[in-house]
C-alpha positions in Angstrom: 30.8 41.1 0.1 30.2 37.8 -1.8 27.1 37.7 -3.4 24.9 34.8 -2.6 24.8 32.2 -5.7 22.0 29.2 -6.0 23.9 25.8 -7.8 22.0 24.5 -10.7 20.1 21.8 -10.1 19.0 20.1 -13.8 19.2 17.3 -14.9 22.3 16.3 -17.0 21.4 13.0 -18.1 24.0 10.0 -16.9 26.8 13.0 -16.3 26.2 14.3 -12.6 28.1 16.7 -10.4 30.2 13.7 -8.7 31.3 12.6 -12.1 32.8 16.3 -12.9 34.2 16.1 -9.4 35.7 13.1 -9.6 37.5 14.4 -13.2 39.6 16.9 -10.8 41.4 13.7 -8.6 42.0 12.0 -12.3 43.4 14.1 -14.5 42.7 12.0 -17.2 45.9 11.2 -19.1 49.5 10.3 -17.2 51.8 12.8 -17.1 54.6 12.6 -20.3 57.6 10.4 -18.9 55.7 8.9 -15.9 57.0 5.4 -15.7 55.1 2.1 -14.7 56.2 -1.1 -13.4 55.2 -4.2 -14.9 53.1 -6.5 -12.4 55.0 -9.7 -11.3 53.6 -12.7 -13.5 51.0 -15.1 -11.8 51.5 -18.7 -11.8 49.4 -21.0 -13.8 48.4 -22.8 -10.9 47.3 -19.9 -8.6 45.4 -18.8 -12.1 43.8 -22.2 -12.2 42.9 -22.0 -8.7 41.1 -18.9 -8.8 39.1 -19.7 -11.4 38.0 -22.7 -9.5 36.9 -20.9 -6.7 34.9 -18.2 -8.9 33.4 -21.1 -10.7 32.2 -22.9 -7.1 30.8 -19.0 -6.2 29.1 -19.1 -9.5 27.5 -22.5 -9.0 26.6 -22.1 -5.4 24.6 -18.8 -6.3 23.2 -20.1 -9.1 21.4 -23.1 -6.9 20.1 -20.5 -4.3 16.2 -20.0 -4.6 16.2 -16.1 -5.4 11.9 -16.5 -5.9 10.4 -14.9 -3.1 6.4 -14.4 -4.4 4.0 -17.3 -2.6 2.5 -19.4 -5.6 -1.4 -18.7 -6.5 -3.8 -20.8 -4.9 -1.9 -21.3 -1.4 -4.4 -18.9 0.1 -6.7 -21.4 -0.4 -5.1 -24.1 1.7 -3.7 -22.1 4.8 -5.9 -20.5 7.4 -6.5 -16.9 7.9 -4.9 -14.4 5.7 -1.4 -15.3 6.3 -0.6 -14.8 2.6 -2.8 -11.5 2.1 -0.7 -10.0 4.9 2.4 -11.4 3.3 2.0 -9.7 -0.2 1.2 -5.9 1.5 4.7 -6.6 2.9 5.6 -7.7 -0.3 4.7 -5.0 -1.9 5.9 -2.1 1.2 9.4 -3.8 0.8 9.3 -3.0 -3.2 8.4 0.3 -2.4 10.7 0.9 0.6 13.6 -0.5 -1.6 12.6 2.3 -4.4 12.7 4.8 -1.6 16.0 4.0 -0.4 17.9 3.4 -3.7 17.0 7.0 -4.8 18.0 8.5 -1.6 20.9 6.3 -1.4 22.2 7.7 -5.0 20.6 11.4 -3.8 22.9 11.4 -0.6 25.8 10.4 -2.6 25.5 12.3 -4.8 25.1 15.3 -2.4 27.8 14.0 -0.1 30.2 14.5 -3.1 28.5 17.9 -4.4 29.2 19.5 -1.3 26.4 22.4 -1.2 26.5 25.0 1.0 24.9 28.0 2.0 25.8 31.7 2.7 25.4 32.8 6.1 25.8 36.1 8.4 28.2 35.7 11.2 28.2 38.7 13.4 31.8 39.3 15.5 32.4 41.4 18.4 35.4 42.3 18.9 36.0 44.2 22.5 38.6 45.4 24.7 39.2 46.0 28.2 41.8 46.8 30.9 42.7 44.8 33.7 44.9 46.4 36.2 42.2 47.4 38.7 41.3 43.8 38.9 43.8 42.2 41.7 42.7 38.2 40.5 43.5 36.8 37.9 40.6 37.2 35.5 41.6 34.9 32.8 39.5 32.6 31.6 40.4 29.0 30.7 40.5 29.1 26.9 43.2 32.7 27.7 45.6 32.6 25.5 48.7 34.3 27.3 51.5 35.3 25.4 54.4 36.5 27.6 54.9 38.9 29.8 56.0 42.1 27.7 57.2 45.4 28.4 54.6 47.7 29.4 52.8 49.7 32.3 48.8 48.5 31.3 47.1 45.0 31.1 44.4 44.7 28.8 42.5 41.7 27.5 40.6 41.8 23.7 37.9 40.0 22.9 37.1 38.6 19.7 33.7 36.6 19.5 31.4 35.2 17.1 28.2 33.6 16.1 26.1 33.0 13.5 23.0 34.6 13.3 19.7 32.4 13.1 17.6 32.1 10.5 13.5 31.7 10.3 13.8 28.2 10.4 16.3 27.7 12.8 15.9 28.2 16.4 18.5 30.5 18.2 19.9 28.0 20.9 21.1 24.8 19.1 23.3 22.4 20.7 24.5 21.2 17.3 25.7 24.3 15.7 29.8 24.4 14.7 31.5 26.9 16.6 33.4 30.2 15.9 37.0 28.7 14.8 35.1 26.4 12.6 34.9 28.4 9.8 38.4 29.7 10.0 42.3 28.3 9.8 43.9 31.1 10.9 43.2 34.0 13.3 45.8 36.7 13.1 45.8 39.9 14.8 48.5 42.7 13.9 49.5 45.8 15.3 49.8 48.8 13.0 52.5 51.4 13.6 51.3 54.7 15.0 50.7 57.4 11.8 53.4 59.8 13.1 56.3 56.4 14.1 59.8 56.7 12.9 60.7 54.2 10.7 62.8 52.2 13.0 59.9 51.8 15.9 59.3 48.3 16.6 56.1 46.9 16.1 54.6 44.2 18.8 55.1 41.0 17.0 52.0 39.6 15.6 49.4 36.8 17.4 48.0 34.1 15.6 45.9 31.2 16.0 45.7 28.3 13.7 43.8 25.6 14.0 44.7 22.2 14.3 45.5 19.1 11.9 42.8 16.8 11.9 43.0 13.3 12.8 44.1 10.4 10.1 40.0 9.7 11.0 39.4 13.4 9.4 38.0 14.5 13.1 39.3 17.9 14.3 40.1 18.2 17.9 37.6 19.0 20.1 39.6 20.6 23.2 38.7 24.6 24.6 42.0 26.0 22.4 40.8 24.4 19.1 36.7 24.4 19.2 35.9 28.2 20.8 33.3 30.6 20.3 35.4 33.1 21.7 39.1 34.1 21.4 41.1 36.3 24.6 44.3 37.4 24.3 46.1 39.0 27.1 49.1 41.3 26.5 50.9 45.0 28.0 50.3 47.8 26.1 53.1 50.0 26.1 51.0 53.6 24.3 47.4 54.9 25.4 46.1 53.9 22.3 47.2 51.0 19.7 45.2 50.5 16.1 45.1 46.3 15.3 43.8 44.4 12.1 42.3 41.5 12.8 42.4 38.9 10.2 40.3 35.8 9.3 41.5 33.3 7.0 38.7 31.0 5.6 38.9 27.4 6.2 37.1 24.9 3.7 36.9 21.3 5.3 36.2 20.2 1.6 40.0 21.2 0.3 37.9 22.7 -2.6 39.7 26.7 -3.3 36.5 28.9 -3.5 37.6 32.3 -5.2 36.5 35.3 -7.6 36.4 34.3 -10.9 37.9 35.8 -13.9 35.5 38.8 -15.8 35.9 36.4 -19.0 34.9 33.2 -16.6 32.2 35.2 -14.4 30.7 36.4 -18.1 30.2 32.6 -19.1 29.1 31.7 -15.8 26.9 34.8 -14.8 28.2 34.7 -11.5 31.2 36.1 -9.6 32.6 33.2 -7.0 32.0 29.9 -7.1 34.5 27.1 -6.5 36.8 24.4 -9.0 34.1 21.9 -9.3 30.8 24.9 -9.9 32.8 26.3 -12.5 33.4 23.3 -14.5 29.9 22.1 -13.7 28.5 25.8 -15.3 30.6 25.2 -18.6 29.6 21.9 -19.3 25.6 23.6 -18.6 26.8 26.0 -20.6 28.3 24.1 -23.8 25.2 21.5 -23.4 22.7 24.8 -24.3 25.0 26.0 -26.8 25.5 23.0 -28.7 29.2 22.8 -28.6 30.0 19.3 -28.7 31.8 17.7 -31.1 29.9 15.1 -33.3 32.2 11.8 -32.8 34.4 13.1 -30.3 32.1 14.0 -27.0 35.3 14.5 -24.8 35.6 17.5 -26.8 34.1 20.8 -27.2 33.8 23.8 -29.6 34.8 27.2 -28.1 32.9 30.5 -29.2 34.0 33.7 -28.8 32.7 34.1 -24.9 34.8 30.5 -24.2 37.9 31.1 -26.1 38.5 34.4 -24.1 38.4 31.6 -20.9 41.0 28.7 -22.9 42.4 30.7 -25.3 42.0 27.7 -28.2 39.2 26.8 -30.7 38.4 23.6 -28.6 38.8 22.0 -26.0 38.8 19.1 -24.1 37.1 18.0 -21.0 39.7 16.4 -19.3 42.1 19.4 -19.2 39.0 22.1 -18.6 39.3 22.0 -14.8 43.2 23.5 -15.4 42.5 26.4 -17.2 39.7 26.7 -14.8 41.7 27.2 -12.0 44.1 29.9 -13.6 40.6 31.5 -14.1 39.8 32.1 -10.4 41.7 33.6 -7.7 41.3 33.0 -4.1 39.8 34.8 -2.1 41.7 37.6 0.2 41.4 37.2 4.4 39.0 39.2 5.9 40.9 42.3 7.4 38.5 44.2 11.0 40.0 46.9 12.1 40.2 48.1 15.4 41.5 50.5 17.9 42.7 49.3 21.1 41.8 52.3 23.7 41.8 52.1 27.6 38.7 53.7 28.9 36.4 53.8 32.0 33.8 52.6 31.8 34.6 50.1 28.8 34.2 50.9 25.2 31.0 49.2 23.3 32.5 46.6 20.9 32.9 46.8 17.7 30.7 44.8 15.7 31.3 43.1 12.2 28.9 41.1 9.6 30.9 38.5 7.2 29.5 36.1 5.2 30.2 32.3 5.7 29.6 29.3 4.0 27.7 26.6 6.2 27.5 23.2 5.1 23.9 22.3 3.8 21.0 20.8 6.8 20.9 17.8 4.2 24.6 17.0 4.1 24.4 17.1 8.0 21.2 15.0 8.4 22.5 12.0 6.1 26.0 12.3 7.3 24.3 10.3 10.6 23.2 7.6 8.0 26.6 7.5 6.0 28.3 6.8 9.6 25.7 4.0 10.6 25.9 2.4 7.6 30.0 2.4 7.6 31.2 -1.5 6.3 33.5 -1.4 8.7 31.5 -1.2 11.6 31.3 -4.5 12.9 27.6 -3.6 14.2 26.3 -2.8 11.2 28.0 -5.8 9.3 26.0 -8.3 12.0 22.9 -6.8 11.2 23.6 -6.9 7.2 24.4 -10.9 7.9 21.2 -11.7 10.0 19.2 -10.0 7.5 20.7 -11.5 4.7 20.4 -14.9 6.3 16.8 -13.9 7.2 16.3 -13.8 3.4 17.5 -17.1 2.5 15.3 -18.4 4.9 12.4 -16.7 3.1 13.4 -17.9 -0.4 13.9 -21.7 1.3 10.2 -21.6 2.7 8.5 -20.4 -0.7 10.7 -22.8 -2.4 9.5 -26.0 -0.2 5.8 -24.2 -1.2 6.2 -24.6 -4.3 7.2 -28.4 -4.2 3.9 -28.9 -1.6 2.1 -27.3 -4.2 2.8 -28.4 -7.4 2.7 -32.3 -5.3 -1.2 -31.1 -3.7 -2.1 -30.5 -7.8 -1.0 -33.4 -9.1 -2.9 -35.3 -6.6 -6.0 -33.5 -7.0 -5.9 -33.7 -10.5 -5.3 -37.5 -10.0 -8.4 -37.9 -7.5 -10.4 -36.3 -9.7 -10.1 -38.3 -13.4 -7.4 -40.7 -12.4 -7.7 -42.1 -15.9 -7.5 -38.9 -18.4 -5.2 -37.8 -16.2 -2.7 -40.7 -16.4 -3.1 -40.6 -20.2 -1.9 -37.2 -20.0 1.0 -37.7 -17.9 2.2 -40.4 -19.3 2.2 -38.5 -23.1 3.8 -35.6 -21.3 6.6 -37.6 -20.2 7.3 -39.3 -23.3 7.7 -36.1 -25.6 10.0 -34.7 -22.6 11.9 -37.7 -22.4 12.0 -37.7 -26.9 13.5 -34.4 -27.0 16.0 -35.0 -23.9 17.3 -38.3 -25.8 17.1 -36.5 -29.6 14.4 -38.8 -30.5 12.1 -36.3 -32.0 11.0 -37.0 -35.0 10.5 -33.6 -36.1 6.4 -34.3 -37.0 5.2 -30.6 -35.5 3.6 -28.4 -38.1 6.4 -25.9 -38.3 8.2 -28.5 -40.0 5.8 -29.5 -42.8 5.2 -26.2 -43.8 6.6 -24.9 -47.1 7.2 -21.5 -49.0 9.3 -18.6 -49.0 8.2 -17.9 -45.4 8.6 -21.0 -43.9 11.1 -22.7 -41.7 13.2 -24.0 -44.4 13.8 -20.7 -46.2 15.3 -19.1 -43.2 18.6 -18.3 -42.8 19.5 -20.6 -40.2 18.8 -23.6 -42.6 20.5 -22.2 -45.3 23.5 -21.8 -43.4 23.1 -25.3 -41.6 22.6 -27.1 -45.1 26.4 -25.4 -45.8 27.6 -26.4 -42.9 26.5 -29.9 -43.5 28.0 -30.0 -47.5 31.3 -28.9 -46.6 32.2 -31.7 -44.1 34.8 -33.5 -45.2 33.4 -37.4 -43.6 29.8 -38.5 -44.8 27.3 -39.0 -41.9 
């Protein structure tokens, strides 16, 4: 029985569970001899051109009003509290943004994680014989697989379902069927105990479930999605022993497995999967302090890691390799059962394996990841009206800001027209010195001396060089 095992949670700092799992799809370094092909070269002209257009994107952003905060004093001038109700949404859409970027990164981050729990599935696995019965009893999911040699019918039953939890009600539309969890359903017939060893054997049954779809979906007809599995077939002796055997599936590709006794002594733990493992060393070499100073790719090994690499260090790229020799898969679950016509029926035989489910938060923001798909032409609409929605916003407070600052100048004007012309007018004239270089350079800064003034800093020294080594006099 697997033991159930809780993934650690803390907080790594900028290196994340997605990160590690993204090291096992890149490798890291090219393999020795891989060859590359040299990219065409690009025309000057298309080079020119693109440049062009990035420059046109550049300068049409940059004249875009991104200010989106109403200027003080316009709740003064509007009526009713247009702008009071303005700022609380203001100040929800900061907060809603907040929200949703951390739950953005937390559902990514989760997607990629893959957690899952351990779960009970009970199976029944029953048999029964059908020669008193004159109609055909099959159901429409029967699986019939020939007509062979034989004086009895029977049909065996193998069912599951998982059992609820606490939390969980017991009828749930949503919940994955039996074959879900499972790529292969095999059942064998054993040779009697007392057989020659030339008897034939009935050839073994299998199911196996489907490819998915170049979309990732798996079928969803009664032969591939099935709580329950019938299989119809002659039996040729009174009583036949079977072994019924259940290969796992994992719709994440990642092998789950038992880990080595060096591995499981690093990681406390006896199964866990490529990307736990690898996430438990680098937990493990963080406490330890077993990085290398200068070279963080790399690690120190102790005596507990070099019994799992087999060196003095290691690095982090190549880690997930000698993980993987560390960890075997796991064996198919093997049910025996005895096949034995009786009347009335024999009770079925019941089994409890453990499953991995996926996690109730994978499943709940798997909804949002597939509304929020850029290639949905829905969702893409409703991103451009918002979007445009924005500019709008921007545009309005910009054309505020121009009433505004127009409704100050004016009051100011009514109120001292003289003083205030004055003031403009001197206002102007030092803007319009230092846009033509006429400044005279008569502000205080300039007129100070000493060994903390403006002339003993380092830009003047170097700007007095600069000025003695030209070559032409001014």
């Amino acid at each position: 029985m697997a033991t159930r095992h809780t993934r650690n949670k803390t907080s790594l700092g900028s290196i994340t569970y997605a990160d590690l799992a993204n090291t096992f799809q890149r490798p890291g370094l090219p393999p020795v001899g891989a060859q590359y092909q040299l990219g065409q070269p690009v025309a000057p002209q298309r080079v020119s051109q693109d440049e062009s257009a990035r420059a046109a994107i550049y300068k049409r952003l940059s004249i875009v009003p991104t200010d989106r905060e109403i200027p003080d004093g316009v709740a003064d001038l509007v009526v009713g509290d247009v702008v009071e109700r303005y700022q609380s949404l203001r100040e929800l859409e900061k907060k809603l943004d907040a929200v949703l970027i951390n739950k953005r990164l937390a559902a990514k981050d989760s997607s990629q994680r893959y957690e899952r729990r351990l779960r009970t599935m009970r199976v029944w696995i029953s048999c029964q014989s059908l020669d008193k019965d004159n109609g055909d009893t099959r159901m429409e999911d029967t699986f019939d697989f020939g007509d062979e040699s034989g004086d009895r019918s029977y049909k065996m039953q193998i069912q599951g379902r998982l059992l609820p939890e606490d939390d969980e009600e017991a009828e749930s539309k949503d919940k994955q069927k039996f074959s879900h969890y499972f790529q292969t359903i095999t059942v064998t017939f054993n040779p009697p105990q007392h057989a020659l060893p030339n008897a034939t054997v009935p050839a073994p049954i299998q199911w196996k479930r489907p490819t998915p779809t170049q979309e990732g979906q798996f079928p969803t007809s009664p032969n591939a999605n099935f709580d329950c599995l019938d299989i119809e077939r002659k039996l040729e002796e009174g009583v036949q022993s079977v072994t019924v055997k259940l290969e796992r599936a994992d719709p994440n590709g990642r092998v789950r497995g038992k880990l080595s006794p060096a591995l499981a002594r690093v990681l406390d733990r006896q199964y866990e999967d490529q990307s736990g493992a690898m996430m438990g060393i680098y937990n493990y070499v963080r406490l330890k302090g077993l990085e290398q100073e200068g070279q963080p790719q790399y690690f120190r090994c102790d005596e507990a890691l070099k019994a799992v690499f087999g060196q003095d260090s290691m690095h982090f790229t190549y880690a997930p390799e000698k993980i993987m020799e560390n960890i075997t898969p796991l064996p198919d679950i093997s049910l025996p059962f005895t096949i034995r016509l009786s009347n009335p029926p024999a009770p079925p035989t019941i089994y409890d394996i453990p499953v991995l489910v996926d996690d109730p938060l994978d499943v709940f923001t798997s909804y949002f990841r597939s509304a929020t798909n850029p290639r949905d032409q829905n969702f893409v609409k409703r991103l451009e009206t918002i979007a445009q929605l924005d500019k709008d916003i921007a545009l309005a407070i910009q054309g505020m800001y121009a009433s505004k600052a127009k409704i100050d100048f004016l009051n100011q004007l009514a109120k001292e027209p003289v003083g205030f012309m004055k003031k403009w007018v001197s206002s102007q004239q030092a803007d319009e010195a230092v846009i033509l270089a006429e400044e005279n350079a008569k502000g205080p800064e300039w007129s100070r001396g000493g060994q903390e003034s403006l002339w003993a800093s380092q830009g003047a020294k170097e700007s007095v060089g600069l000025l003695l080594a030209r070559t032409k006099p001014l």
